[in-house]
C-alpha angles and dihedrals in degrees: 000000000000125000108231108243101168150038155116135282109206123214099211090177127035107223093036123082133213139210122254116249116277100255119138118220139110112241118040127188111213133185137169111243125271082242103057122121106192143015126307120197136215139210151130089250127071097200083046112044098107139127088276097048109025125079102248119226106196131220111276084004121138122264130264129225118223133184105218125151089224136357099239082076089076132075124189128197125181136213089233131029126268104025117140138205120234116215140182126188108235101201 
């Protein structure tokens, strides 16, 4: 059986974040989806991740590489409804 190493966290509300995937690792590659519109942000809080306190990945803009222990640390928020993270598991 093969072991999931990828995926996507949808944002279904702007305004509202939502929790990372529970996936333990330790690097993680994310990038925002080719068919986003607008900003996603992300953070370690959920009352904090916002344009003010997250890291943005753009629309069309190139992944980052974290160190987590496990996905479900991270929150992520957009700017539009509907925009999604892509992520991939390193190691």
């Amino acid at each position: 059986m093969a072991t999931t190493r990828s995926g996507q966290v949808t944002v279904t509300t702007a305004g509202t974040a939502v929790q990372g995937t529970d996936m333990a690792g330790f690097l993680f590659s994310l990038v925002a989806h080719p068919d986003n519109t607008d900003t996603v942000w992300v953070g370690n809080a959920s009352e904090d991740v916002a344009n003010t306190t997250g890291y943005p990945l753009q629309p069309e803009g190139a992944p980052v590489v974290i160190q987590v222990g496990n996905l479900n640390q991270l929150y992520f928020d957009s700017d539009v409804n509907g925009e999604k993270i892509c992520w991939l598991k390193l190691n």
